[in-house]
N, CA, C and O atoms as a GROMACS GRO file, in nm:
protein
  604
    1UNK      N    1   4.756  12.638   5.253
    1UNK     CA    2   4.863  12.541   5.274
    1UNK      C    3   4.998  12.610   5.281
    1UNK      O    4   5.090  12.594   5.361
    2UNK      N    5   4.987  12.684   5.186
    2UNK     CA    6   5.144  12.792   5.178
    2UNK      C    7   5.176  12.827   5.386
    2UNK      O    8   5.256  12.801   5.476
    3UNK      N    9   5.034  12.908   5.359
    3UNK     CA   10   5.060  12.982   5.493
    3UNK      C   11   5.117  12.897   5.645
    3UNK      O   12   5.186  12.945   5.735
    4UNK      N   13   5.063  12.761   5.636
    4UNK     CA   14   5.104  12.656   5.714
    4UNK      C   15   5.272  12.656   5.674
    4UNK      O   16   5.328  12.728   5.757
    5UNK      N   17   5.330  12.624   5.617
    5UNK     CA   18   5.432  12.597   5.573
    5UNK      C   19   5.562  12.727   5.657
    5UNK      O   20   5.652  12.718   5.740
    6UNK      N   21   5.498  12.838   5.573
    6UNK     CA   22   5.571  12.952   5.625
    6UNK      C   23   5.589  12.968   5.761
    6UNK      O   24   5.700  12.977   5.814
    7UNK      N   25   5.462  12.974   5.833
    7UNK     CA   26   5.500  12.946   5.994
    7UNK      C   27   5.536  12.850   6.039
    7UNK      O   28   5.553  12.867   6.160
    8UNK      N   29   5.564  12.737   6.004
    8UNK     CA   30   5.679  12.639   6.021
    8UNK      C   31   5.783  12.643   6.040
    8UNK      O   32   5.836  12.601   6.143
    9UNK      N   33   5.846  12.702   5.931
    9UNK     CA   34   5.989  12.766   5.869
    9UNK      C   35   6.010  12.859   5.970
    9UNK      O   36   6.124  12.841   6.013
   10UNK      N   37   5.947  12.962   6.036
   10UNK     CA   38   5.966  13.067   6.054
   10UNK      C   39   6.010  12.989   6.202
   10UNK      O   40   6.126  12.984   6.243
   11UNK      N   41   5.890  12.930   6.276
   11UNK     CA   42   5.970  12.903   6.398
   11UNK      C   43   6.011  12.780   6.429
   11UNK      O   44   6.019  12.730   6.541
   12UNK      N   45   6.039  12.727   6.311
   12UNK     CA   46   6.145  12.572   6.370
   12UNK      C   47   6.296  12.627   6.392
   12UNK      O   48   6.350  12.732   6.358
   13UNK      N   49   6.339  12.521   6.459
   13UNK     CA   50   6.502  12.537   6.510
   13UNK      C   51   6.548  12.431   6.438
   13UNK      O   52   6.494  12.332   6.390
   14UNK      N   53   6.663  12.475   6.442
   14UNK     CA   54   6.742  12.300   6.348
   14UNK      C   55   6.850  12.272   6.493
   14UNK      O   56   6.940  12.340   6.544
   15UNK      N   57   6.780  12.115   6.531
   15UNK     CA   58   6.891  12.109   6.660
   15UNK      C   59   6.994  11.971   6.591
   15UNK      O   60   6.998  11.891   6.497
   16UNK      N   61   7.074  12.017   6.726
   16UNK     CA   62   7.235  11.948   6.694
   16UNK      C   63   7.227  11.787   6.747
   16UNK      O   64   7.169  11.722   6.834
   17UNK      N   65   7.294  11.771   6.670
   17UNK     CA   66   7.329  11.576   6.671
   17UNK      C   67   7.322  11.524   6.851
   17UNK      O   68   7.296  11.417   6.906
   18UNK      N   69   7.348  11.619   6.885
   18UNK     CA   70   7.400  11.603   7.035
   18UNK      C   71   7.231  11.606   7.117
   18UNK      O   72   7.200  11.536   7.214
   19UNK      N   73   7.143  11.701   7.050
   19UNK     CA   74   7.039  11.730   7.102
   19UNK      C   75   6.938  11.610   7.012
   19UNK      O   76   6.823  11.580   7.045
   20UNK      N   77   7.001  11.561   6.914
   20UNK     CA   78   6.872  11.438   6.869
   20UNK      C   79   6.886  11.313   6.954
   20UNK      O   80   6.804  11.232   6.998
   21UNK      N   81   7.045  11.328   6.964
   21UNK     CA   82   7.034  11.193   7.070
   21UNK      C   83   6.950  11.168   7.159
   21UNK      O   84   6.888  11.258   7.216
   22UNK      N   85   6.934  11.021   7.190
   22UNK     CA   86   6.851  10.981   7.310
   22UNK      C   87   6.934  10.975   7.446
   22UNK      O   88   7.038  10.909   7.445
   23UNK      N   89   6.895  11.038   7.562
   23UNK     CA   90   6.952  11.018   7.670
   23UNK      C   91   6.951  10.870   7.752
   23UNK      O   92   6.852  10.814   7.800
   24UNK      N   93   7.066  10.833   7.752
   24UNK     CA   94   7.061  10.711   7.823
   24UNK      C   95   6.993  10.729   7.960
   24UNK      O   96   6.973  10.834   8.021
   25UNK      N   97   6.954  10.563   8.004
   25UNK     CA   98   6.912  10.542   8.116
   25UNK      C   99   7.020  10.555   8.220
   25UNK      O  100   7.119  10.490   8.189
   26UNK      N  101   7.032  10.630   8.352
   26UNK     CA  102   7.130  10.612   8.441
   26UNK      C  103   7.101  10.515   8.526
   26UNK      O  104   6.988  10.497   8.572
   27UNK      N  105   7.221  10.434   8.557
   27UNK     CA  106   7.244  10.340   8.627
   27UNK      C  107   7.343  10.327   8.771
   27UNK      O  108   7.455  10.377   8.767
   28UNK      N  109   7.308  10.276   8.864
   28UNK     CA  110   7.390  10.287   8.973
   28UNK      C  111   7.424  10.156   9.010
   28UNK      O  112   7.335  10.083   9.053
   29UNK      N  113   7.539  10.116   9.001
   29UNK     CA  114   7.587   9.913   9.035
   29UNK      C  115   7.650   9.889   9.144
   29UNK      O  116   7.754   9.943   9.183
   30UNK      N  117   7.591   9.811   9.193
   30UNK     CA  118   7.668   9.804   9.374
   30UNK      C  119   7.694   9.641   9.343
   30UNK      O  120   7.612   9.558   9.306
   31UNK      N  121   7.798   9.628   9.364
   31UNK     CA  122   7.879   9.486   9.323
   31UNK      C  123   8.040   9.498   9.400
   31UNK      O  124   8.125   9.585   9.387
   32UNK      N  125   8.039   9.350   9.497
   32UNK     CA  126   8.206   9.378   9.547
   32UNK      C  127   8.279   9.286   9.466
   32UNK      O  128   8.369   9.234   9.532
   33UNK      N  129   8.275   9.247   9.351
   33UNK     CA  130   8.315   9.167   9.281
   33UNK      C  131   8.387   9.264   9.128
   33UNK      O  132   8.313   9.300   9.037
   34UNK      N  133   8.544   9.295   9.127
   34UNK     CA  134   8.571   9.398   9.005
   34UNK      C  135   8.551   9.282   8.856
   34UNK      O  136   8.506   9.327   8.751
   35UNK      N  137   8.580   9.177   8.866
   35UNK     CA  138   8.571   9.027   8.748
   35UNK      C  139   8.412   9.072   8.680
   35UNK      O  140   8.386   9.096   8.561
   36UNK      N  141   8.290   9.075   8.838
   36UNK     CA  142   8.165   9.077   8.786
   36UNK      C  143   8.112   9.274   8.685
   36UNK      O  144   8.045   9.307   8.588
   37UNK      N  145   8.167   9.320   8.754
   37UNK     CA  146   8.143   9.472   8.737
   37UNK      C  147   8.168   9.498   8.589
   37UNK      O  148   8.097   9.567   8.517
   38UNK      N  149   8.292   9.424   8.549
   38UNK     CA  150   8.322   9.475   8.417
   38UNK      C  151   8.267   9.382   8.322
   38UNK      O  152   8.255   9.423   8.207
   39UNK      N  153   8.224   9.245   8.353
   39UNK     CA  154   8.101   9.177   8.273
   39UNK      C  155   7.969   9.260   8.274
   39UNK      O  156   7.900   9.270   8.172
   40UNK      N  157   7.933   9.325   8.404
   40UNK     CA  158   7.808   9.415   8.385
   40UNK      C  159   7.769   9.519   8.263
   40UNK      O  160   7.676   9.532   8.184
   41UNK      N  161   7.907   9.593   8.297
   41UNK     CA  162   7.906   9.690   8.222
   41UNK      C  163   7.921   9.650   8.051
   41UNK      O  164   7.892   9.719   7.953
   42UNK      N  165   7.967   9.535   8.058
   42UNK     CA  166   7.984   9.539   7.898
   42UNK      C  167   7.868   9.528   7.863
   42UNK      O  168   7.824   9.577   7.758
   43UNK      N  169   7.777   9.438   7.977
   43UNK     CA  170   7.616   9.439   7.908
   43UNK      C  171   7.525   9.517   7.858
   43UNK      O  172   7.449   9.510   7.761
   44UNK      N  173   7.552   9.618   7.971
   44UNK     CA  174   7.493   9.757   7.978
   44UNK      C  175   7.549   9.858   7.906
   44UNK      O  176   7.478   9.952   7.871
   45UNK      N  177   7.663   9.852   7.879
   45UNK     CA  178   7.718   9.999   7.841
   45UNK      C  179   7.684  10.058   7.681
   45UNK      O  180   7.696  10.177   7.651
   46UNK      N  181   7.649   9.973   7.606
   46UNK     CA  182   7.558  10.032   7.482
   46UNK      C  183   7.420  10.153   7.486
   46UNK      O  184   7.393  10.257   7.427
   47UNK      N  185   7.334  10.037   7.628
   47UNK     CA  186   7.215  10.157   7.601
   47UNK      C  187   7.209  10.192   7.716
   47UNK      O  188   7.095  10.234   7.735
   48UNK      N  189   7.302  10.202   7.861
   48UNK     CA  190   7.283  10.260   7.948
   48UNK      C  191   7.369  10.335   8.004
   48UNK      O  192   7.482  10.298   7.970
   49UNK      N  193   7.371  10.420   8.072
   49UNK     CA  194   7.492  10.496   8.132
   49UNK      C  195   7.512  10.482   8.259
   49UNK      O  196   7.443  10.532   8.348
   50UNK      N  197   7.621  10.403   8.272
   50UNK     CA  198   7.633  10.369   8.467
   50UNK      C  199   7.694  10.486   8.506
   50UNK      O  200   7.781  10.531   8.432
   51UNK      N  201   7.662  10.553   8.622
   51UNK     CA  202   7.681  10.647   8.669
   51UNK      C  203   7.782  10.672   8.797
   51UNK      O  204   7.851  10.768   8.829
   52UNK      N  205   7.759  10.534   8.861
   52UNK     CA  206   7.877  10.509   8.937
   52UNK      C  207   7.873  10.317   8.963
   52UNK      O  208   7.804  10.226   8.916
   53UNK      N  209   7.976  10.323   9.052
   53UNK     CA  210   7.955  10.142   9.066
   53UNK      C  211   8.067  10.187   9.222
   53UNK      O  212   8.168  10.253   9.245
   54UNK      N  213   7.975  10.109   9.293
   54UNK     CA  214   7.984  10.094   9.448
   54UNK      C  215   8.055   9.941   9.496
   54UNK      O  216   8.013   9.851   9.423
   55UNK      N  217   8.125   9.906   9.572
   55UNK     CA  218   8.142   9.781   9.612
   55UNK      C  219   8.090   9.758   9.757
   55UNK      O  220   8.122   9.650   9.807
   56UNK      N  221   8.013   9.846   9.835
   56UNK     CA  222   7.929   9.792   9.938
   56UNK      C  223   7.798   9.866   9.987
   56UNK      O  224   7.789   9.984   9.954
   57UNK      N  225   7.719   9.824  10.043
   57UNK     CA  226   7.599   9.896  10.041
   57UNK      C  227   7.596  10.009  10.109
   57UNK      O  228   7.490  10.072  10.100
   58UNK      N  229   7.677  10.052  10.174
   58UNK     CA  230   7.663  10.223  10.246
   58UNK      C  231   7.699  10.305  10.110
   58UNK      O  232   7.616  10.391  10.081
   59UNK      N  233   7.807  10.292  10.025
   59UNK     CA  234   7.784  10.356   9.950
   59UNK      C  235   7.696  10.360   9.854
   59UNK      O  236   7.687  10.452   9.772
   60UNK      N  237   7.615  10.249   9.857
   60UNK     CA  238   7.503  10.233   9.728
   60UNK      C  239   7.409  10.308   9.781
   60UNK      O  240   7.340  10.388   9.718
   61UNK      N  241   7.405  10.289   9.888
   61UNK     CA  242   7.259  10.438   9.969
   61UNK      C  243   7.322  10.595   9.928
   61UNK      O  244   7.275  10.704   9.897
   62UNK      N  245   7.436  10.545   9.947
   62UNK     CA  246   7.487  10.775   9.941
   62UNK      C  247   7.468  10.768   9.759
   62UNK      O  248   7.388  10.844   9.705
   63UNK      N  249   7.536  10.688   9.694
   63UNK     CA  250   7.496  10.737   9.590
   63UNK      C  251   7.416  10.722   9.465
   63UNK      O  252   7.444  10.753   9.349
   64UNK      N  253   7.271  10.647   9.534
   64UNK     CA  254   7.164  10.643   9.458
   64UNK      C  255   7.128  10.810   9.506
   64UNK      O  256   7.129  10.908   9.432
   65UNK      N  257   7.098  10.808   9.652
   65UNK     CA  258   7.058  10.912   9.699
   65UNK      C  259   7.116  11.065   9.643
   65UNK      O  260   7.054  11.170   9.627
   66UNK      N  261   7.230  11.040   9.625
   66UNK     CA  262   7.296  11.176   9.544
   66UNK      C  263   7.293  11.220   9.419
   66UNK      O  264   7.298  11.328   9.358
   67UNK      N  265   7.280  11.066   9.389
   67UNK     CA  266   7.264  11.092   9.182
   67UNK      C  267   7.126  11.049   9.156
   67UNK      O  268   7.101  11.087   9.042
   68UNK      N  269   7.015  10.981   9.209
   68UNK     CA  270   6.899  10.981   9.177
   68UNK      C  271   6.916  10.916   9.037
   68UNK      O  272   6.857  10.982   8.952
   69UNK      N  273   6.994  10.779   8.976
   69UNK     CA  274   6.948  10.696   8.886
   69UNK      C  275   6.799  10.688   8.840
   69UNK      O  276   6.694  10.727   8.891
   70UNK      N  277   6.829  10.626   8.729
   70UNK     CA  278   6.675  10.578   8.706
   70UNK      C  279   6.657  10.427   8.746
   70UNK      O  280   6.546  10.382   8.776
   71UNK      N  281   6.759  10.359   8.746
   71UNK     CA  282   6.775  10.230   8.789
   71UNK      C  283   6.884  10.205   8.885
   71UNK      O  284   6.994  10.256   8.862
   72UNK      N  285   6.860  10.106   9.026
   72UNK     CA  286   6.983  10.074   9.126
   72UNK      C  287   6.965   9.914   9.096
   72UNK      O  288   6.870   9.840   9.121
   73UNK      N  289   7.103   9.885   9.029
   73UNK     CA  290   7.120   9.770   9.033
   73UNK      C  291   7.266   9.672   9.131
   73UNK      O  292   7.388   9.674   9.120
   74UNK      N  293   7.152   9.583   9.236
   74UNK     CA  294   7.250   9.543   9.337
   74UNK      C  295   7.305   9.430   9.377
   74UNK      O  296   7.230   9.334   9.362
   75UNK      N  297   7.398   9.407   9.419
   75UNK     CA  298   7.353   9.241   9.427
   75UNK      C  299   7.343   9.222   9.604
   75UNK      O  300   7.368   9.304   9.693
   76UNK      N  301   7.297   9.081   9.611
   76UNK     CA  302   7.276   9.134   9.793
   76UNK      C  303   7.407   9.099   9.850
   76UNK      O  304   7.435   9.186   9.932
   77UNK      N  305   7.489   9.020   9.844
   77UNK     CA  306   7.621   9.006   9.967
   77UNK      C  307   7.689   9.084   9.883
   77UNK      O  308   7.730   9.087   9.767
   78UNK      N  309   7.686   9.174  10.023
   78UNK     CA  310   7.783   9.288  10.027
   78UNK      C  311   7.861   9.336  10.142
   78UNK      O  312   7.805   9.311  10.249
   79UNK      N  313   7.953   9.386  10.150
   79UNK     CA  314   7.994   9.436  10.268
   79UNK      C  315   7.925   9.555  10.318
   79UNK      O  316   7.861   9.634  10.249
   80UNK      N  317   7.944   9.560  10.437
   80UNK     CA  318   7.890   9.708  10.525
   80UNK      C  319   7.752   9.724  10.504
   80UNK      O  320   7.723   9.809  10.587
   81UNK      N  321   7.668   9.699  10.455
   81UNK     CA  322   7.503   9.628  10.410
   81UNK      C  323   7.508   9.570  10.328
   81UNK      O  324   7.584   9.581  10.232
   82UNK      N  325   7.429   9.496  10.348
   82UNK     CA  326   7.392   9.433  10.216
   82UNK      C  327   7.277   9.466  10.125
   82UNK      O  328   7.186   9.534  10.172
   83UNK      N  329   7.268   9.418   9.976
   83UNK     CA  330   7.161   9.464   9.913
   83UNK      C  331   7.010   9.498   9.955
   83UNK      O  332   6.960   9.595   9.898
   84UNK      N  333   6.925   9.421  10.056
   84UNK     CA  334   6.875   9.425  10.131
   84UNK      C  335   6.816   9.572  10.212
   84UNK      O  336   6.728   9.658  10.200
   85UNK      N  337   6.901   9.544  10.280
   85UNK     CA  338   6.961   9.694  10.373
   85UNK      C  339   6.932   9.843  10.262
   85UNK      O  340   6.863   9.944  10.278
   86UNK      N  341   7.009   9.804  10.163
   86UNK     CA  342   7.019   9.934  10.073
   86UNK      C  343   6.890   9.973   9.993
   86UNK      O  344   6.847  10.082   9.955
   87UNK      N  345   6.843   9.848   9.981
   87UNK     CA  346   6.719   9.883   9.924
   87UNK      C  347   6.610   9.917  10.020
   87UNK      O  348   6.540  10.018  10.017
   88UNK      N  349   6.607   9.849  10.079
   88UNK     CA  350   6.515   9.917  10.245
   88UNK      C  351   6.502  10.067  10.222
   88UNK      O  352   6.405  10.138  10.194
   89UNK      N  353   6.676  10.100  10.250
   89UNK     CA  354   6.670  10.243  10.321
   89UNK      C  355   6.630  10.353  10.149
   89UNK      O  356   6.584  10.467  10.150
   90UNK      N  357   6.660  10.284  10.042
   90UNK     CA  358   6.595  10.371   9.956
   90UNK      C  359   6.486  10.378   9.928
   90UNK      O  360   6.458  10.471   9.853
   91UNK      N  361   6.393  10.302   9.968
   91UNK     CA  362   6.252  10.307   9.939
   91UNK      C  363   6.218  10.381  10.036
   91UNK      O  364   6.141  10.472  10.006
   92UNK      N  365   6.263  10.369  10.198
   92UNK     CA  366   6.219  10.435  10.260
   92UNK      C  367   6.248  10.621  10.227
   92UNK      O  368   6.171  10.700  10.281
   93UNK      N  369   6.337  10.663  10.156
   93UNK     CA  370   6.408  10.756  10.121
   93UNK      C  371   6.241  10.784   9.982
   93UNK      O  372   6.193  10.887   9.935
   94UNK      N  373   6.226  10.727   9.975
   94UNK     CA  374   6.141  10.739   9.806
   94UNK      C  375   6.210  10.811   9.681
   94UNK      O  376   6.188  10.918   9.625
   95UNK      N  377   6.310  10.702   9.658
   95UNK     CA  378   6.364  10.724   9.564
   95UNK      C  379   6.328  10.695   9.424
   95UNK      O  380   6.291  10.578   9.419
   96UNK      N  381   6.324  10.745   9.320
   96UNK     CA  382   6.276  10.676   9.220
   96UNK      C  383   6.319  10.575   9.125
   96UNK      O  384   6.264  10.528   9.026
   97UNK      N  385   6.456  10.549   9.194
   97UNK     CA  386   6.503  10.433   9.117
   97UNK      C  387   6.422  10.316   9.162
   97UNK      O  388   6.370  10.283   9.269
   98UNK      N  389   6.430  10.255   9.016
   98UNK     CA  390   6.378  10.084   8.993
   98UNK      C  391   6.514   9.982   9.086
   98UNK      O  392   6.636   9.982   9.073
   99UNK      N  393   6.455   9.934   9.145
   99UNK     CA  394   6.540   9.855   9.207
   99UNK      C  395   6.563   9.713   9.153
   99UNK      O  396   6.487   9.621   9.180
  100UNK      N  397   6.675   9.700   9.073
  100UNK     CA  398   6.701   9.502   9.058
  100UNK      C  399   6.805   9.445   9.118
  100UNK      O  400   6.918   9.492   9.132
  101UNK      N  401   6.755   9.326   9.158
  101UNK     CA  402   6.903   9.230   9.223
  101UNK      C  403   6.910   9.182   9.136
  101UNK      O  404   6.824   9.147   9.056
  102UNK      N  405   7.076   9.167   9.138
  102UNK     CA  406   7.164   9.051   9.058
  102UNK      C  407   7.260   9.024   9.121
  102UNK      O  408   7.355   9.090   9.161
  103UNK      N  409   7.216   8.857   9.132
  103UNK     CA  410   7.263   8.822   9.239
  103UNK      C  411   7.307   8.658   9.222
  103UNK      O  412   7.217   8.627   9.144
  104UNK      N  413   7.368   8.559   9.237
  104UNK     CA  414   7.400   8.435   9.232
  104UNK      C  415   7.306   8.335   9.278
  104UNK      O  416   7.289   8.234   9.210
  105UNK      N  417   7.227   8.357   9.417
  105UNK     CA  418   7.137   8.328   9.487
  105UNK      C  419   7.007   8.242   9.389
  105UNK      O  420   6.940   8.311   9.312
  106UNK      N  421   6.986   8.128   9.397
  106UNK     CA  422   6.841   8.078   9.312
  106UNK      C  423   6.797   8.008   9.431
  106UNK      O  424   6.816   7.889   9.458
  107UNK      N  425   6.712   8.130   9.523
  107UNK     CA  426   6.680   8.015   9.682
  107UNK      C  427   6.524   8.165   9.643
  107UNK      O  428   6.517   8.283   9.608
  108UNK      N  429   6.452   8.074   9.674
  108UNK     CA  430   6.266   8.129   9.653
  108UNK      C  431   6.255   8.258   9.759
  108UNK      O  432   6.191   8.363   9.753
  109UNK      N  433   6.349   8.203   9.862
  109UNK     CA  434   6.299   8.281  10.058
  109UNK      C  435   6.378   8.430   9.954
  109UNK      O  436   6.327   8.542   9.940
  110UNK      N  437   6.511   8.381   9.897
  110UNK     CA  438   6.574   8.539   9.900
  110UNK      C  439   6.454   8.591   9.800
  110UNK      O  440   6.377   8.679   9.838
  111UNK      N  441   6.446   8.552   9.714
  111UNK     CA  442   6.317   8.615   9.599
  111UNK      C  443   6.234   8.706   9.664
  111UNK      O  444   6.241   8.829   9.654
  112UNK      N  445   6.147   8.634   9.740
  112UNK     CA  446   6.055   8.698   9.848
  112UNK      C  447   6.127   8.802   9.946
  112UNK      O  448   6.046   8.881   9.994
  113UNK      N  449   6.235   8.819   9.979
  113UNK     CA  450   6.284   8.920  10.039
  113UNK      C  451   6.334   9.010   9.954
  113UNK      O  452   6.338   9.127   9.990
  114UNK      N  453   6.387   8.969   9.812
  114UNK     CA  454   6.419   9.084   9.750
  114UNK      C  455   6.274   9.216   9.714
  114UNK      O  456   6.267   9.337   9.690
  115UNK      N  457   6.191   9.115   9.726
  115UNK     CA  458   6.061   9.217   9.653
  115UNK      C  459   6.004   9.291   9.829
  115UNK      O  460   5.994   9.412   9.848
  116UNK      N  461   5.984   9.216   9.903
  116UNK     CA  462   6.000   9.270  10.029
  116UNK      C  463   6.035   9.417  10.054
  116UNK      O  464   5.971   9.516  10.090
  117UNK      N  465   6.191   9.385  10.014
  117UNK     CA  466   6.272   9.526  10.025
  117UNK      C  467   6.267   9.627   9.914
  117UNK      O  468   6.350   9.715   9.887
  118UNK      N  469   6.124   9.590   9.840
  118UNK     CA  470   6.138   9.681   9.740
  118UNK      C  471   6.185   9.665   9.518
  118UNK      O  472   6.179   9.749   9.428
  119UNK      N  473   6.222   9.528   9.520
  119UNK     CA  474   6.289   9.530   9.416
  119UNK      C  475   6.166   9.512   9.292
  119UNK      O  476   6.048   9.479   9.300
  120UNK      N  477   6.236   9.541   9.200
  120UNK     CA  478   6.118   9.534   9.072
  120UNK      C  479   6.134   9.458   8.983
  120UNK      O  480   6.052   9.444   8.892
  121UNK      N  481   6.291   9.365   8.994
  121UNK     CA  482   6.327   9.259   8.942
  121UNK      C  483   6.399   9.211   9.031
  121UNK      O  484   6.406   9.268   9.140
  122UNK      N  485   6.491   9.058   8.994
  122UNK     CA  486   6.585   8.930   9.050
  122UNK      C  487   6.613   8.855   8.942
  122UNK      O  488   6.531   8.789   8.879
  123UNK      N  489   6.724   8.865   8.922
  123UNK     CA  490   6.823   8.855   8.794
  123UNK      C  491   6.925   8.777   8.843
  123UNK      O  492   7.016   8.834   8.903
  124UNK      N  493   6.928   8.642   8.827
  124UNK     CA  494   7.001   8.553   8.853
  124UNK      C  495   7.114   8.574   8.755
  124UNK      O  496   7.095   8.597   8.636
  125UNK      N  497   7.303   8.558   8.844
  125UNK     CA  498   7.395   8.666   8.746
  125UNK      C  499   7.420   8.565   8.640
  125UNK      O  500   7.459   8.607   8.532
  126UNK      N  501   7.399   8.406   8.662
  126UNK     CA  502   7.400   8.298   8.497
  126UNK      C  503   7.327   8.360   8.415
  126UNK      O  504   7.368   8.361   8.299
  127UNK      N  505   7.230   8.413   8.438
  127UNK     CA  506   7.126   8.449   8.321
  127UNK      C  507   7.140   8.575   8.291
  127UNK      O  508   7.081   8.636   8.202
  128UNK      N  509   7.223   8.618   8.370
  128UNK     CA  510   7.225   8.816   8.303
  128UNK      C  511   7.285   8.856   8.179
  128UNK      O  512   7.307   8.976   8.161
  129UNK      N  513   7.315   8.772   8.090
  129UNK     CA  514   7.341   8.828   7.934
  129UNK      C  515   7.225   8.835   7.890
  129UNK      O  516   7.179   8.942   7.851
  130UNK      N  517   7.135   8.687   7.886
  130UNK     CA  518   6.995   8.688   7.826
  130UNK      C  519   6.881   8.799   7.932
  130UNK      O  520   6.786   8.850   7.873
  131UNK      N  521   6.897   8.820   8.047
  131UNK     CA  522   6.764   8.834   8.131
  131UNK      C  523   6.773   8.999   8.159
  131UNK      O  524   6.672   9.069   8.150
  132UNK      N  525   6.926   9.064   8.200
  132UNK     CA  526   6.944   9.159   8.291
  132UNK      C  527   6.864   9.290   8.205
  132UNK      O  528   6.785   9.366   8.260
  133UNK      N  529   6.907   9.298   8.046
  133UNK     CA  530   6.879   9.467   8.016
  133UNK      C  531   6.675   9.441   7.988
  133UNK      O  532   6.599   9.535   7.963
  134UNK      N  533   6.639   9.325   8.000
  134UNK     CA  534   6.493   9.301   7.982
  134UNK      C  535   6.441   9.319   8.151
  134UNK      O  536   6.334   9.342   8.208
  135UNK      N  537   6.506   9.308   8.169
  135UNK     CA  538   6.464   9.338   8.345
  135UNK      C  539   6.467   9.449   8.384
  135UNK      O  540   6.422   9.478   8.495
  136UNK      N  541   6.522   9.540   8.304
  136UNK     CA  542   6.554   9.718   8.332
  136UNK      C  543   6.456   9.743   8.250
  136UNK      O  544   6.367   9.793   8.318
  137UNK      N  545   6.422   9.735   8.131
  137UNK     CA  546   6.274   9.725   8.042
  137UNK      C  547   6.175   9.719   8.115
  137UNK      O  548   6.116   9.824   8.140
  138UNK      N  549   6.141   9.624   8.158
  138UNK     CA  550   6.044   9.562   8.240
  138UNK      C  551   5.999   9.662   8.395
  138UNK      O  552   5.894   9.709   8.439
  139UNK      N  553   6.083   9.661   8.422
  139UNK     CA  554   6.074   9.719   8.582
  139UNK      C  555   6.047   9.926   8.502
  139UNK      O  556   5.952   9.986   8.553
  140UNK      N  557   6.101   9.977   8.430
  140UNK     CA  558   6.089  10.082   8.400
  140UNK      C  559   5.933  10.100   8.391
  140UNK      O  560   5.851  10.162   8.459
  141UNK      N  561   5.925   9.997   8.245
  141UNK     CA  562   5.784   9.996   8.285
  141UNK      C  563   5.647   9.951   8.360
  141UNK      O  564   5.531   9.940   8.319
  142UNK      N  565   5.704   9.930   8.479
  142UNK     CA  566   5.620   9.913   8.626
  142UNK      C  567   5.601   9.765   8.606
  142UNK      O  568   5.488   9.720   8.630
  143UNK      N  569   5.679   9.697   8.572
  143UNK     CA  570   5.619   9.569   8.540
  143UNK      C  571   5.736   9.455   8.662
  143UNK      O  572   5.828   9.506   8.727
  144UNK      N  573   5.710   9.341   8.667
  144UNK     CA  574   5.801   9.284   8.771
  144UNK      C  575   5.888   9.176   8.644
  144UNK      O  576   5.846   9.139   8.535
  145UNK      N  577   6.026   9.145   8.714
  145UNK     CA  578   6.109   9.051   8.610
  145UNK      C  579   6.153   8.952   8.709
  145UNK      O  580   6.181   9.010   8.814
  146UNK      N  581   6.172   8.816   8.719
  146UNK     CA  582   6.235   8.738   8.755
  146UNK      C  583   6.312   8.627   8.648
  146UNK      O  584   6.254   8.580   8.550
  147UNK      N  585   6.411   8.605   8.676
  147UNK     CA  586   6.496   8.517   8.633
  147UNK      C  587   6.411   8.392   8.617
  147UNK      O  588   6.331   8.352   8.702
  148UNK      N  589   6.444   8.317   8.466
  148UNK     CA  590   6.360   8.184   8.440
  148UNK      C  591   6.362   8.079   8.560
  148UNK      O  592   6.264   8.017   8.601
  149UNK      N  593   6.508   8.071   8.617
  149UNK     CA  594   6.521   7.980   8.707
  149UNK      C  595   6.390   7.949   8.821
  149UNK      O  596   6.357   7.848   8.883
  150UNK      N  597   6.338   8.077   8.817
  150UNK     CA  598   6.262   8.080   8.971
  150UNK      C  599   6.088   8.024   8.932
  150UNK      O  600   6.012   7.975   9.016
  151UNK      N  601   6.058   8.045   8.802
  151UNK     CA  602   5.932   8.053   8.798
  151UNK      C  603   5.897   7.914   8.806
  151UNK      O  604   5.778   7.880   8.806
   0.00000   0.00000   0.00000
């Protein structure tokens, strides 16, 4: 038992506060709304790290594509594409971000087009205090989320 012990000692490291931490999830927010963006973030900003925030969908393609999130969260009316569009071209890209809309929209057709284009949730934005960071849960782990409204 000693001898267990000693080679323990011998090659453990003692790491730093910085290195016990848990790395947040990165996040990428494409929203043309600055009112909605900073409600987002307050939601998120405890256990996630937004990485950038876009206000139309050409830039939500350059910079999922550049920063490779773990999550792209979009909403669909947008200028210059729309959510739609952006998610298209990242799946086609095979990106590994989880894709969720959040979006105002409680119409079934957009539902079906959001998953269409790829999404792994639809997060109606009334319900995104209660629904949104369980929908990043959810979709991480391969699972699908929709907003209560729809079911």
């Amino acid at each position: 038992m000693r001898a267990a012990r000693t080679f323990w000692s011998e090659r453990s490291t003692v790491l730093s506060p910085k290195e016990l931490s848990v790395q947040k999830l990165r996040v990428v927010l494409a929203d043309d709304h600055p009112e909605m963006i900073a409600r987002i973030i307050r939601i998120l900003d405890d256990e996630f790290e937004i990485i950038d925030v876009v206000e139309n969908g050409d830039n939500a393609v350059g910079a999922v594509l550049a920063l490779d999130p773990d999550i792209f969260l979009t909403d669909i009316s947008m200028p210059r594409r729309n959510g739609f569009q952006a998610a298209r071209i990242i799946q086609e890209a095979k990106c590994r971000a989880k894709i969720i809309f959040l979006t105002i929209h409680e119409d079934r057709d957009l539902i079906a087009a959001a998953f269409s284009a790829g999404a792994a949730g639809y997060v109606v934005k009334r319900c995104m205090s209660t629904d949104l960071v369980s929908a990043i849960h959810m979709a991480l782990k391969g699972r699908v989320f929709v907003s209560d409204f729809a079911r």
